[in-house]
Backbone of each chain as ProteinMPNN parsed JSONL, in Angstrom:
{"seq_chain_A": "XXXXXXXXXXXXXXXXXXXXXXXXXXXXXXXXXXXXXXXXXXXXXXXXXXXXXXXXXXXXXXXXXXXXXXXXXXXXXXXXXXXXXXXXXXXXXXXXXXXXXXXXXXXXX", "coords_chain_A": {"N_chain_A": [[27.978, -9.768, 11.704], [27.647, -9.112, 14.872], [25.893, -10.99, 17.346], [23.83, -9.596, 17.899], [21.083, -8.28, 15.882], [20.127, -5.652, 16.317], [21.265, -2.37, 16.055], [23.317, -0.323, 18.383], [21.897, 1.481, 19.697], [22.318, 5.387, 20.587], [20.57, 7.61, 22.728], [18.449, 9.781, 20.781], [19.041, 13.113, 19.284], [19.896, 10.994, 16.453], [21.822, 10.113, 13.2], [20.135, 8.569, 10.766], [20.69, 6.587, 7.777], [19.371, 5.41, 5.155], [19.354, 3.091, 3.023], [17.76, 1.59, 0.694], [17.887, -1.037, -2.082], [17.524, -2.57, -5.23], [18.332, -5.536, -6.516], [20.673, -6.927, -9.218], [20.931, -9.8, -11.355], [22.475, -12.29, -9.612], [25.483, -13.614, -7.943], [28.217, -12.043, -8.03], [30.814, -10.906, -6.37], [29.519, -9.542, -4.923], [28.613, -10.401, -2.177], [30.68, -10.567, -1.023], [31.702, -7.98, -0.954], [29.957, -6.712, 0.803], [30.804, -7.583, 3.047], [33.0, -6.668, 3.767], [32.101, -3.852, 3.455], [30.984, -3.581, 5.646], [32.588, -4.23, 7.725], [34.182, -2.03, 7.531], [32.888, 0.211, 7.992], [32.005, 0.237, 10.293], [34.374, 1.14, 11.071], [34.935, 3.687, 11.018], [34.829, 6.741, 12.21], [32.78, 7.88, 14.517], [30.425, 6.263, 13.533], [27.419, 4.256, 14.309], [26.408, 2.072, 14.03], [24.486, -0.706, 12.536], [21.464, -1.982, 10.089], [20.351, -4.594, 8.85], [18.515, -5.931, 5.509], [17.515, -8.482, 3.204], [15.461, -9.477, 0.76], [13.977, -11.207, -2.108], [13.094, -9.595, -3.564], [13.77, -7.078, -2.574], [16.812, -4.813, -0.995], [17.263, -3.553, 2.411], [19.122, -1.329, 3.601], [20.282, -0.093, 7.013], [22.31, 2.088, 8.257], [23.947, 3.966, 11.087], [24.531, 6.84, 12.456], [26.252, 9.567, 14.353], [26.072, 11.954, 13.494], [25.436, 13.98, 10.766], [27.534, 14.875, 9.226], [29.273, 13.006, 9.884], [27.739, 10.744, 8.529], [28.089, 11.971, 5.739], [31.034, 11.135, 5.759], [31.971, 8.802, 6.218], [30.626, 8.313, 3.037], [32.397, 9.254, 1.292], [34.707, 7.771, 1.977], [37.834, 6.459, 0.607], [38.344, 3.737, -0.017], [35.004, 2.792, -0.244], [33.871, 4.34, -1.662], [34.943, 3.642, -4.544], [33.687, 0.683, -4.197], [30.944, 1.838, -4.256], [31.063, 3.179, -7.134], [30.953, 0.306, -8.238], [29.102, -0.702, -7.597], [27.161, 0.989, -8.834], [27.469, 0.338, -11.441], [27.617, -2.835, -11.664], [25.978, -4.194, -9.542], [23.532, -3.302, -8.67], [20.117, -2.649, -9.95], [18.836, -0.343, -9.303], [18.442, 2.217, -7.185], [17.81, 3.779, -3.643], [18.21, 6.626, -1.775], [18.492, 7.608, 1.541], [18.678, 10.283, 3.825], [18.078, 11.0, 6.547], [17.454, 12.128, 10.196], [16.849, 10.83, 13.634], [14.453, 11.242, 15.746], [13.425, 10.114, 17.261], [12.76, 6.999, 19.617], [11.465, 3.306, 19.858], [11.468, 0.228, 21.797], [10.456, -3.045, 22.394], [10.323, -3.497, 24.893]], "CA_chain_A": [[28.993, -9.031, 12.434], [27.473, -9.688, 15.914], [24.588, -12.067, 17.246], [22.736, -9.055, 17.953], [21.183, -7.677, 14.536], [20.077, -4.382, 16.047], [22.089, -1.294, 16.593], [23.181, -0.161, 19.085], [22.284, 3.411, 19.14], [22.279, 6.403, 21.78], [19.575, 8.323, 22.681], [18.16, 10.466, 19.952], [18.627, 12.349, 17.966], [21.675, 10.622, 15.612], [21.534, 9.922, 11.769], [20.256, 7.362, 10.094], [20.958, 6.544, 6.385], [18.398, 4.318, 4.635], [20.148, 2.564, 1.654], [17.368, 0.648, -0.56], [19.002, -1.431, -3.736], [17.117, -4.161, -6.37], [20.209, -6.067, -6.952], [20.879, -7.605, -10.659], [20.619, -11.291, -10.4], [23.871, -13.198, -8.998], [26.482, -12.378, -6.791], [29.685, -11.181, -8.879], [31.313, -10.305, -5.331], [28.712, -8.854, -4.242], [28.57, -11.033, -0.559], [32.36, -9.884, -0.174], [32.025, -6.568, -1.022], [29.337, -5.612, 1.561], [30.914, -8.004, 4.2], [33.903, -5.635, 3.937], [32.015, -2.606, 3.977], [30.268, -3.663, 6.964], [33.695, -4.094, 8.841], [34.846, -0.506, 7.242], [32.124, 1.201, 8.309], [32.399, -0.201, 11.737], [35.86, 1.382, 11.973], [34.424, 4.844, 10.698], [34.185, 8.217, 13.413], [30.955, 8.471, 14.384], [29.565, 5.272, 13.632], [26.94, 3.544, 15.661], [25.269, 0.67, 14.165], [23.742, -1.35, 10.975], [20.835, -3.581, 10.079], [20.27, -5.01, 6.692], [17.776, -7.362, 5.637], [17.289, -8.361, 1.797], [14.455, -10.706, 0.15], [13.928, -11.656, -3.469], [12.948, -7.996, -4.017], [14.571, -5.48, -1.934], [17.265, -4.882, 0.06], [17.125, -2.211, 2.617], [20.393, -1.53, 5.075], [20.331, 1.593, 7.89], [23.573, 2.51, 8.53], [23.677, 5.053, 11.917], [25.586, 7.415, 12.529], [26.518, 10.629, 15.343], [26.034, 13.097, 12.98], [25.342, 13.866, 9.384], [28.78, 14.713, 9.068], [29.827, 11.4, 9.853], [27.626, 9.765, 7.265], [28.927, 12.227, 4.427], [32.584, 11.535, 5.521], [31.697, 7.482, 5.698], [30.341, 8.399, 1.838], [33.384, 9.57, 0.554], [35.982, 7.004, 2.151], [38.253, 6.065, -0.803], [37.543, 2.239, -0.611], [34.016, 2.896, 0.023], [33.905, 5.072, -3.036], [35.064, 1.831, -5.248], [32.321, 0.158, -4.153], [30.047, 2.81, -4.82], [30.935, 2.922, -8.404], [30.842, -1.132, -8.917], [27.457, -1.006, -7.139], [26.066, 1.444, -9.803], [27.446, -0.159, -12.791], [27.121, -3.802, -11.688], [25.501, -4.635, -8.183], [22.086, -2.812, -8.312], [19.692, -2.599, -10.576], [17.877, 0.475, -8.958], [18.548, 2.38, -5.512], [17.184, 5.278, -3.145], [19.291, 6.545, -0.19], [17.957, 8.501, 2.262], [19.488, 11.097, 4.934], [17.389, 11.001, 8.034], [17.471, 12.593, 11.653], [15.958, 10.071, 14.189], [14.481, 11.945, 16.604], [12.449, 9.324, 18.724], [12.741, 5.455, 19.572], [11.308, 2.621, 21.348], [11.603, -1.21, 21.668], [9.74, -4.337, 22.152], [10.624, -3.667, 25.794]], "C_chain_A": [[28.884, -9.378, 13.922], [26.222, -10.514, 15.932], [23.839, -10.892, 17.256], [22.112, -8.15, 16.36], [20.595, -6.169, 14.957], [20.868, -3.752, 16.44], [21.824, -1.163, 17.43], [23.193, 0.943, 19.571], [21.789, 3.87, 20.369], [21.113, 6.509, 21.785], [19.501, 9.204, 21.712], [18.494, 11.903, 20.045], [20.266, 12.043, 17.281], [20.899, 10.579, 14.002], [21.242, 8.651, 11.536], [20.033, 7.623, 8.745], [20.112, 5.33, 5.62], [18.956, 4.471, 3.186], [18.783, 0.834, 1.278], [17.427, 0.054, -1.696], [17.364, -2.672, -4.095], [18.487, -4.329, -6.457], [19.914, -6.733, -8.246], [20.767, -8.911, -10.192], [22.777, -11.971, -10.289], [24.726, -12.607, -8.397], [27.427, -11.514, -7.444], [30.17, -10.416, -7.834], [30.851, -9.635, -4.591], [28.611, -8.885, -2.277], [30.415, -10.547, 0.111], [32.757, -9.195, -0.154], [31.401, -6.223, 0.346], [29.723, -6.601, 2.759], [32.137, -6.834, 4.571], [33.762, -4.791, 4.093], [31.558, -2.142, 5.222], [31.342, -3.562, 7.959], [34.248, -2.438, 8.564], [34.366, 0.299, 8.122], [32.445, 1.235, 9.575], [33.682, 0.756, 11.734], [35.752, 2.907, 11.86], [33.972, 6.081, 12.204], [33.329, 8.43, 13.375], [29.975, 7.063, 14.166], [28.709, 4.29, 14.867], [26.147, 2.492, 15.801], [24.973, 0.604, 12.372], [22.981, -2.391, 10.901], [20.647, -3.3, 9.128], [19.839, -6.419, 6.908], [17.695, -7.002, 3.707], [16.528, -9.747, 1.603], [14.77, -10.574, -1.302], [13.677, -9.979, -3.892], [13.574, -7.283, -4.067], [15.591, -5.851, -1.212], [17.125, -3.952, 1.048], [18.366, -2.378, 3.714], [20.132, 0.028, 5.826], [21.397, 1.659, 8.593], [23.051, 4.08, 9.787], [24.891, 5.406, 12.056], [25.126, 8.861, 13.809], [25.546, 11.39, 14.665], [25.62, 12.917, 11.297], [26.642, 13.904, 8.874], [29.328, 13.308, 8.867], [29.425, 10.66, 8.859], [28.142, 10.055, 6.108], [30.491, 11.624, 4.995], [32.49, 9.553, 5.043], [31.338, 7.443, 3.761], [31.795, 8.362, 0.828], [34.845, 8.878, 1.167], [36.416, 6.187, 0.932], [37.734, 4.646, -1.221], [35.937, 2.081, -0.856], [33.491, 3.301, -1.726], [33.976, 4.123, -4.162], [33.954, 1.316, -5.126], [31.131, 0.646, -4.641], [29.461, 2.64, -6.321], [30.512, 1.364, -8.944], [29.63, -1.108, -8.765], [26.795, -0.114, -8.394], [26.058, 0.939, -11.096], [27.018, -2.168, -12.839], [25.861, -4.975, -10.463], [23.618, -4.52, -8.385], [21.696, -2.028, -9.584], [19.026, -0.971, -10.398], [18.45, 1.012, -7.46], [17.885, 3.738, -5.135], [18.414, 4.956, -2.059], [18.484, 8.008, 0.246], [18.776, 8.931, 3.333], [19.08, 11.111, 6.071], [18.187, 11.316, 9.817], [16.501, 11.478, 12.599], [15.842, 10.859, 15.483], [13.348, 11.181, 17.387], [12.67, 7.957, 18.504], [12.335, 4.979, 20.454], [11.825, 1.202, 20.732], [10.949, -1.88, 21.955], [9.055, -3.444, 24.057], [9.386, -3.275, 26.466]], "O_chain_A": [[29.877, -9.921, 14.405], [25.561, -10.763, 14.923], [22.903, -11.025, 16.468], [22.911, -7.373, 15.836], [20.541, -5.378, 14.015], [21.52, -4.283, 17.339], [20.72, -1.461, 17.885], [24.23, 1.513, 19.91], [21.077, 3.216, 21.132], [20.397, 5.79, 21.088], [20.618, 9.686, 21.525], [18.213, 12.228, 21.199], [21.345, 12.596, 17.493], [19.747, 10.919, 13.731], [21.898, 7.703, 11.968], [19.373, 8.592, 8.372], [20.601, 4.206, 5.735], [19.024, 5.452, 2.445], [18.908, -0.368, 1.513], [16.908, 0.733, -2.581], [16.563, -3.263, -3.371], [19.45, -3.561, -6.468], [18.757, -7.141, -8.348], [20.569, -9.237, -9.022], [23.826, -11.889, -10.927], [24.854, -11.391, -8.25], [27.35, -10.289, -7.349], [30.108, -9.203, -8.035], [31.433, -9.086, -3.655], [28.564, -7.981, -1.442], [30.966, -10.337, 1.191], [33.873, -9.02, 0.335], [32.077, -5.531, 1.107], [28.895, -6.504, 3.665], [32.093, -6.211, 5.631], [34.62, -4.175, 4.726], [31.594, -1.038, 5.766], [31.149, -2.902, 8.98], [34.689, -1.776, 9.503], [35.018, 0.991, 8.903], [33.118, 2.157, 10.037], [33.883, 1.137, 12.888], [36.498, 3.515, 12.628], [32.972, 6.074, 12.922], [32.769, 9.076, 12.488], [28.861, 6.974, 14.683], [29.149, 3.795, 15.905], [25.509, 2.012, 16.738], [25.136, 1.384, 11.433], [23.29, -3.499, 11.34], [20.678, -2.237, 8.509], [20.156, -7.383, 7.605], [17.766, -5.934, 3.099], [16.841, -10.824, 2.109], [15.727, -9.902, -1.685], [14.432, -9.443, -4.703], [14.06, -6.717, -5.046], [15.6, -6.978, -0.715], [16.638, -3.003, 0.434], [18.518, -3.329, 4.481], [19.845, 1.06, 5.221], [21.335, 1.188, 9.729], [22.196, 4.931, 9.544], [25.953, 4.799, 11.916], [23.956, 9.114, 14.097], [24.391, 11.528, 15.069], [25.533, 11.822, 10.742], [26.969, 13.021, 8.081], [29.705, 12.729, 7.849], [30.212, 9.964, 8.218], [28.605, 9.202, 5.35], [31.265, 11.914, 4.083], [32.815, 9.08, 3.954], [31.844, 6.49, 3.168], [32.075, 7.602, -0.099], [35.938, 9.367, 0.882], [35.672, 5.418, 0.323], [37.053, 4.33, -2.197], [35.595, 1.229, -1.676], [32.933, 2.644, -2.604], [32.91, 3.845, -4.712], [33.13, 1.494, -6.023], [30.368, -0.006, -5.353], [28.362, 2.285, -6.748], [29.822, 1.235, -9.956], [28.912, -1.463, -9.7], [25.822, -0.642, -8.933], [25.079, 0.968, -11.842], [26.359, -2.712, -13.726], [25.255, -6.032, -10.636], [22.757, -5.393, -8.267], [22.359, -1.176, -10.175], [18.724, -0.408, -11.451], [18.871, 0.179, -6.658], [17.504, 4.597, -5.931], [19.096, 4.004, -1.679], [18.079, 8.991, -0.376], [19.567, 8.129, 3.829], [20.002, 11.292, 6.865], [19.169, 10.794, 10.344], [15.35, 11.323, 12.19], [16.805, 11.128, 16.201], [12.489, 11.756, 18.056], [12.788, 7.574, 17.34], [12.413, 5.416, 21.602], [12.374, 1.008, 19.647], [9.956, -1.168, 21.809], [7.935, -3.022, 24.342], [9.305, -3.333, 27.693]]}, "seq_chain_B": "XXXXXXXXXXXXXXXXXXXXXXXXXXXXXXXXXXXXXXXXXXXXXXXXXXXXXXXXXXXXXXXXXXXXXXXXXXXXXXXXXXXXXXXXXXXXXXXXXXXXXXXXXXXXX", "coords_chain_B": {"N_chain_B": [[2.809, -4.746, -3.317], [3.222, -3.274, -4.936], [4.791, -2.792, -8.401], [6.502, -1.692, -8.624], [8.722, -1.235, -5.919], [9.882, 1.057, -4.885], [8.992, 3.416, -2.422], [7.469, 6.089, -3.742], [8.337, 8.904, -2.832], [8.388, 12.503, -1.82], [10.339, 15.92, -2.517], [12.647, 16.127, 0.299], [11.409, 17.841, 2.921], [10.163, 14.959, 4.705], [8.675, 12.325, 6.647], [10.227, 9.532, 7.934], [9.371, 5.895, 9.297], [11.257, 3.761, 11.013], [11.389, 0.107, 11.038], [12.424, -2.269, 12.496], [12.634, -5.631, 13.131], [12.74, -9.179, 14.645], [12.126, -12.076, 14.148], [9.728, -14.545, 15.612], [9.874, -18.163, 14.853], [8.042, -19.39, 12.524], [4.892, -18.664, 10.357], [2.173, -18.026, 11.563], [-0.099, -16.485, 11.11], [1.098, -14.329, 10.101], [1.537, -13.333, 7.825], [-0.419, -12.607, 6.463], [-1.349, -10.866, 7.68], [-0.006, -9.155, 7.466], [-0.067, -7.656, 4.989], [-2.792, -7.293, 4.976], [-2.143, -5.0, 6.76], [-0.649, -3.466, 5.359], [-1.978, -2.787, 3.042], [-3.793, -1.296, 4.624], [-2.276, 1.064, 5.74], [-1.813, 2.395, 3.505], [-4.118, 3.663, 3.051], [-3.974, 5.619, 4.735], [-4.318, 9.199, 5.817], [-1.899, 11.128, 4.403], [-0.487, 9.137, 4.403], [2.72, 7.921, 2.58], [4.214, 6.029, 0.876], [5.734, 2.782, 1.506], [8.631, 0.675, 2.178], [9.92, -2.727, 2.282], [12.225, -5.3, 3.614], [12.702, -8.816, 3.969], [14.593, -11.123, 5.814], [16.241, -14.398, 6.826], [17.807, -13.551, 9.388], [16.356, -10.85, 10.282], [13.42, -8.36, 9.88], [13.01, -5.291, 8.059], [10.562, -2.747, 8.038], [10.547, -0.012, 6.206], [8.279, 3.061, 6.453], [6.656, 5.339, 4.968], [5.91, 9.021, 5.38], [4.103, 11.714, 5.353], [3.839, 13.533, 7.618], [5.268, 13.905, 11.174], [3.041, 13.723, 12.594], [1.272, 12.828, 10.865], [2.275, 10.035, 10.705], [2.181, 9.541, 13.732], [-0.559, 9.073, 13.949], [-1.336, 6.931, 12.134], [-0.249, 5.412, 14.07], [-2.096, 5.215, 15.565], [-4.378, 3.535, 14.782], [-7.279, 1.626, 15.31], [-7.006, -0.937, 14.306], [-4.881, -1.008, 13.972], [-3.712, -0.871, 15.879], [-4.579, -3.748, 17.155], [-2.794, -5.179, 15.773], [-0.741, -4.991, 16.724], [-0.328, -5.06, 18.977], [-0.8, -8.181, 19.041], [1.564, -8.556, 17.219], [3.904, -8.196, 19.511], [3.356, -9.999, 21.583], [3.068, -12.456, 19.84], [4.387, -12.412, 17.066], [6.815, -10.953, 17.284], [10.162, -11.41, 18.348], [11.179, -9.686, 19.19], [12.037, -5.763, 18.744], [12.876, -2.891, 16.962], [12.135, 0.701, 16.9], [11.686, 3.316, 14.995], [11.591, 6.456, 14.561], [11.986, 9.192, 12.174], [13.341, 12.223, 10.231], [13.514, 12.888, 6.924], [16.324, 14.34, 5.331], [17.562, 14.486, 3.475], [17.636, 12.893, 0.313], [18.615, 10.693, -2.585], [18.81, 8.737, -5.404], [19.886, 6.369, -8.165], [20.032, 7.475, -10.722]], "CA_chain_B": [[1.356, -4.329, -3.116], [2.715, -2.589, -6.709], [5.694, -3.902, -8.964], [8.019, -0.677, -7.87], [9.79, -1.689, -4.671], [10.387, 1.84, -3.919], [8.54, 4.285, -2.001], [7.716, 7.506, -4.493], [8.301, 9.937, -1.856], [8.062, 13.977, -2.568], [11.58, 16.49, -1.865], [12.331, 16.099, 1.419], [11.358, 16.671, 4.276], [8.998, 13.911, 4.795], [9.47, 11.313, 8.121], [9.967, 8.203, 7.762], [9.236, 5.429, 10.482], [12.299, 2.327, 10.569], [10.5, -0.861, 11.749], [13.229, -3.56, 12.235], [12.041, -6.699, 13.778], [13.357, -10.303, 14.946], [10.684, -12.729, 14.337], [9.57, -15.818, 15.962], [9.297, -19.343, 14.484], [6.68, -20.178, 11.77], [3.865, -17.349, 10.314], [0.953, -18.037, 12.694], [-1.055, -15.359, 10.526], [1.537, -12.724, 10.031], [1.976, -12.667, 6.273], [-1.981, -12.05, 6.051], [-1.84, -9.381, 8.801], [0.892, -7.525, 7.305], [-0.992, -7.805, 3.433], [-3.823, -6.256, 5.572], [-1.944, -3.336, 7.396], [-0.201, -2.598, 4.524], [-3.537, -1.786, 2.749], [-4.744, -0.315, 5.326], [-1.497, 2.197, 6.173], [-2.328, 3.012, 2.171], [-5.452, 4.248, 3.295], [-4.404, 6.908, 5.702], [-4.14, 10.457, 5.364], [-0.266, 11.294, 4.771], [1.234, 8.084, 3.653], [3.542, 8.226, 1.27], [4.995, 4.801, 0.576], [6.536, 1.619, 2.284], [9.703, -0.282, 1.678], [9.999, -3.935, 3.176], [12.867, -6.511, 3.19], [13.08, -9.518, 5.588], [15.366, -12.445, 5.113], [15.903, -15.247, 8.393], [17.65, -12.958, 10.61], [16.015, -9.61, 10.403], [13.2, -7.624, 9.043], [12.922, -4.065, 7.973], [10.112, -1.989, 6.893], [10.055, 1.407, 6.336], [7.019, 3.781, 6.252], [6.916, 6.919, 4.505], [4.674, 9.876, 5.989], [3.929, 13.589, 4.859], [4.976, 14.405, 8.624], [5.205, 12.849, 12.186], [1.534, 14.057, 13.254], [0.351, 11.296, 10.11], [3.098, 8.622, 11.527], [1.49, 8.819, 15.204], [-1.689, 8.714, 14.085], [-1.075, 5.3, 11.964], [0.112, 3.788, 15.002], [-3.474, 4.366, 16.818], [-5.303, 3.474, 14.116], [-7.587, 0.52, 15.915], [-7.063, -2.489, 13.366], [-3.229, -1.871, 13.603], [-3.377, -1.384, 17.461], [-4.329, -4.806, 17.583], [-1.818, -6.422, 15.093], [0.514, -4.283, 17.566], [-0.359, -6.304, 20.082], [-0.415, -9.992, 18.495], [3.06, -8.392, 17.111], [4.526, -7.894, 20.483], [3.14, -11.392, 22.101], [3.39, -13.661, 19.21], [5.316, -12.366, 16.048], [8.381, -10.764, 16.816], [11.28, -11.789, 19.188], [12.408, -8.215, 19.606], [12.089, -5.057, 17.495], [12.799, -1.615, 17.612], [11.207, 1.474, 15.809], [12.781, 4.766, 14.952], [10.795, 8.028, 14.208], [13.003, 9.977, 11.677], [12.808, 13.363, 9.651], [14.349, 12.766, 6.129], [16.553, 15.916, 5.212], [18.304, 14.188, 1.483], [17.457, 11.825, -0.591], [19.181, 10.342, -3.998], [18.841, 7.556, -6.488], [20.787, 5.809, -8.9], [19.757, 8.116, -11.51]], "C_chain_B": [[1.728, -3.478, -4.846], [4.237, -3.267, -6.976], [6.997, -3.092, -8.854], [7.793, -0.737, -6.279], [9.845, -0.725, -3.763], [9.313, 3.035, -3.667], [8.344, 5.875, -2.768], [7.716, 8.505, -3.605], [8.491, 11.388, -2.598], [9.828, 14.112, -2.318], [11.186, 16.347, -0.08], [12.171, 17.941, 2.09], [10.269, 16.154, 4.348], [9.651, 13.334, 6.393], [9.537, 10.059, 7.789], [10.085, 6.986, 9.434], [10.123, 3.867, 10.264], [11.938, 1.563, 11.551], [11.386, -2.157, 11.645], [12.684, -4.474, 13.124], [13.268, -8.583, 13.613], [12.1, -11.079, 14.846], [10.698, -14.185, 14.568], [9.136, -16.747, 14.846], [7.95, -19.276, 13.504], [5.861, -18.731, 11.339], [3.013, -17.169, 11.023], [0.357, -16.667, 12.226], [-0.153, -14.434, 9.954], [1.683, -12.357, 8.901], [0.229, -11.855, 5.607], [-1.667, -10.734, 6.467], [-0.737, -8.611, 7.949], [0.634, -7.137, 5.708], [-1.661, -6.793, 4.172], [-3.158, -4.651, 6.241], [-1.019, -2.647, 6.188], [-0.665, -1.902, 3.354], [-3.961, -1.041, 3.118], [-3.862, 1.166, 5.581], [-2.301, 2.801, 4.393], [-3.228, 3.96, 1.741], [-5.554, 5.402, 4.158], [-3.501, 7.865, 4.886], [-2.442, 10.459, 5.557], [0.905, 9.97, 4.67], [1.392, 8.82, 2.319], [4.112, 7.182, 0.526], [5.32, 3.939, 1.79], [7.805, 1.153, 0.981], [9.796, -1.617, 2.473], [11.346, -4.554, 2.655], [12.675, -7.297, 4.44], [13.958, -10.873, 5.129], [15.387, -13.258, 6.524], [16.835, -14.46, 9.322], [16.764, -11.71, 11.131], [15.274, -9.301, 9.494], [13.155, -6.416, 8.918], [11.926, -3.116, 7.349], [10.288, -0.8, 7.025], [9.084, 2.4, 5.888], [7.292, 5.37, 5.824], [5.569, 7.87, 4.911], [4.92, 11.591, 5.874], [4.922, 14.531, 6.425], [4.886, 13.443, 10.19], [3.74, 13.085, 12.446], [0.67, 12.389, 12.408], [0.747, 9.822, 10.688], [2.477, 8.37, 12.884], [0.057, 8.44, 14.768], [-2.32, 7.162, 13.391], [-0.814, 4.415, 13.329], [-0.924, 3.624, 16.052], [-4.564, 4.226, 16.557], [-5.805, 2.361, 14.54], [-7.535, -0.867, 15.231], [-5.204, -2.323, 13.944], [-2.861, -1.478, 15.122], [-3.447, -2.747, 18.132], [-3.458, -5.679, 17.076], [-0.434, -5.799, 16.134], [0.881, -5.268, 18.766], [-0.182, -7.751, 20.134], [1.101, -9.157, 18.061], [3.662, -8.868, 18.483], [4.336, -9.84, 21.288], [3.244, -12.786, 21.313], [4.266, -13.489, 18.093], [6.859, -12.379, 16.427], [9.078, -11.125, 18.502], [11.474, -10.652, 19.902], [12.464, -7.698, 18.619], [12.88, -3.729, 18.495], [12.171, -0.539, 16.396], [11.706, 2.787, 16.131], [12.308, 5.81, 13.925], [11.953, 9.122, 13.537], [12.513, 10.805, 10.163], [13.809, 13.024, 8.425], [14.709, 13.763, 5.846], [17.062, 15.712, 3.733], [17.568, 13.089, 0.809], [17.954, 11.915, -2.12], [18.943, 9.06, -4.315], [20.304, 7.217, -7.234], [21.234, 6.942, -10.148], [21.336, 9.27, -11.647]], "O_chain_B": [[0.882, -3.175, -5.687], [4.813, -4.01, -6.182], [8.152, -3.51, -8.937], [6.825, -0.327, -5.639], [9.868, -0.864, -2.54], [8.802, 3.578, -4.646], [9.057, 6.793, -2.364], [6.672, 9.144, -3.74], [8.716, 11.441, -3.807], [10.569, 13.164, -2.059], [10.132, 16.409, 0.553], [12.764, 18.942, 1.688], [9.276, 16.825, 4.066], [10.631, 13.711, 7.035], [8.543, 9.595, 7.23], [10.753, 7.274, 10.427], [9.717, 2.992, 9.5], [12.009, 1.914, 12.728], [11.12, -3.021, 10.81], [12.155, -3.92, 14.087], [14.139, -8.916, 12.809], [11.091, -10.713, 15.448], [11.428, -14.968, 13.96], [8.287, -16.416, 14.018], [6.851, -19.085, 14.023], [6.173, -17.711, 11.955], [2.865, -15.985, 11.324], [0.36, -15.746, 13.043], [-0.692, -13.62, 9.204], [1.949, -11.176, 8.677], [-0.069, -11.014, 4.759], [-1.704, -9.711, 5.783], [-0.778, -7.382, 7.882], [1.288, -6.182, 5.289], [-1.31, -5.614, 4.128], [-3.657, -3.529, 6.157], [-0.754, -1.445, 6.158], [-0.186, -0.924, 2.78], [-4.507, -0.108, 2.53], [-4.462, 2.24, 5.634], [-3.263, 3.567, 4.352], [-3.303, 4.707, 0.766], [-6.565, 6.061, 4.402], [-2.637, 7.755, 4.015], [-1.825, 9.976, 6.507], [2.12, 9.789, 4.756], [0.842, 9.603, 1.545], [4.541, 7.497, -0.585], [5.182, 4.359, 2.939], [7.905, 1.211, -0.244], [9.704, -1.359, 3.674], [11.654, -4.415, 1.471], [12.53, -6.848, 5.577], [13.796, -11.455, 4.056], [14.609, -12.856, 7.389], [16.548, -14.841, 10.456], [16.501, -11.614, 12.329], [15.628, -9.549, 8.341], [13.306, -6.008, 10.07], [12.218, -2.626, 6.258], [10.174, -0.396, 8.182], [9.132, 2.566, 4.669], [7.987, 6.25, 6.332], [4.409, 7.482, 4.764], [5.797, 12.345, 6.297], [5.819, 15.369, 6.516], [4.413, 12.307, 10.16], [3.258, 11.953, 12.475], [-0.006, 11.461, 12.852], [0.039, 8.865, 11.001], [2.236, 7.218, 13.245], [-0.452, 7.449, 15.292], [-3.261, 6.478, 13.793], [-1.057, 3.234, 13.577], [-1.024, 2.776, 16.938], [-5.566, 4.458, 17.235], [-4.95, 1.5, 14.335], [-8.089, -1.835, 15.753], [-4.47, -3.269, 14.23], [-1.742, -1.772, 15.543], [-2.836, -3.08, 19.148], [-3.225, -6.764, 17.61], [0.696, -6.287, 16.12], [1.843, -5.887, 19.22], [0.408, -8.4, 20.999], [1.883, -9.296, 19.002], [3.921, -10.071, 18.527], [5.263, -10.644, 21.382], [3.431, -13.891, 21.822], [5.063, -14.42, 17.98], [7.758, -13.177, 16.165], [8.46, -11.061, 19.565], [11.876, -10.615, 21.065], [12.76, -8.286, 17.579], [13.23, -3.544, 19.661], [11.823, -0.884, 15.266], [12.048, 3.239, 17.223], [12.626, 5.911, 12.74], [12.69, 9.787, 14.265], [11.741, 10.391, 9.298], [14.976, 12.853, 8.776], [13.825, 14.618, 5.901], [16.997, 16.616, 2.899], [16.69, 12.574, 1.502], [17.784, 12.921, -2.809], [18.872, 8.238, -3.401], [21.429, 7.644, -6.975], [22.39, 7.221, -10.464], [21.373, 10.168, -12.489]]}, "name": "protein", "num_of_chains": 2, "seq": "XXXXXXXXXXXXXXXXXXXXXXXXXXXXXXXXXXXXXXXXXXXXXXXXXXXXXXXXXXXXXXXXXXXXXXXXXXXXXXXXXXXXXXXXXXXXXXXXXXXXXXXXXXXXXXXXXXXXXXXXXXXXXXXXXXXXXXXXXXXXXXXXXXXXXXXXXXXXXXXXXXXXXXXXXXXXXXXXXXXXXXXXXXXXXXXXXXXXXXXXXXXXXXXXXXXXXXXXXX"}
């Protein structure tokens, strides 16, 4: 989405959403589903960032957000929702999602 | 370090600690060192799990911890104060790290 891969988030505290998947093996649209959800989200009230890294194992993505609000309403956006379902019946083998308050950060810096 | 991926965490609330990183060129030790601290987090009072992914732009781990008091005290545990330090000067490019209280969590299930 940009060169930079971290968010770019406020001062604390905001939401973050920790989305861990096993994925099934091969793509089956998989790379053009979550390039699309990545631009969705982006267009989403309240949104404030996403990094996502995936190896042979895991994937893990952290979607941020304002509020908790914001991440349930991001949850239940109709296209989003679609996805949702494909992801449980064909995408991912396994997932956790987590709700989280971030209430402290630093950087390299 | 086991053949499930995902962090068995309790009901929340737990904290979890989001460790994204940019990493320089080549391993120059780091796949040992992070074998070793991820033994060693195993070993303190109040973990709860890890999750890792990293692929070539970005990695992500996340640390699971009973509460923040266990999370600070991992980070001044003296073996992983010094991989803190080779982190910062030779591993990573640029990270950031984000202290957060989980309030949901769901599965696939």
């Amino acid at each position: 989405m940009t060169s930079d891969p971290f968010a770019q988030t406020p001062e604390p505290p905001y939401v973050a959403v920790v989305f861990s998947s096993v994925h099934t093996d091969g793509d089956d649209g998989y790379a053009a589903m979550a390039r699309r959800m990545g631009a969705l989200a982006a267009e989403q009230p309240g949104y404030l960032g996403i990094e996502s890294a995936r190896d042979d194992t895991l994937g893990i993505t952290v979607s941020y957000w304002v509020d908790e609000a914001a991440a349930v309403a991001w949850k239940q956006v109709a296209e989003h929702l679609v996805a949702q379902e494909r992801g449980r019946s064909a995408w991912y083998d396994d997932y956790r999602v987590r709700i989280a308050t971030v209430t402290r950060d630093y950087g390299k810096g």
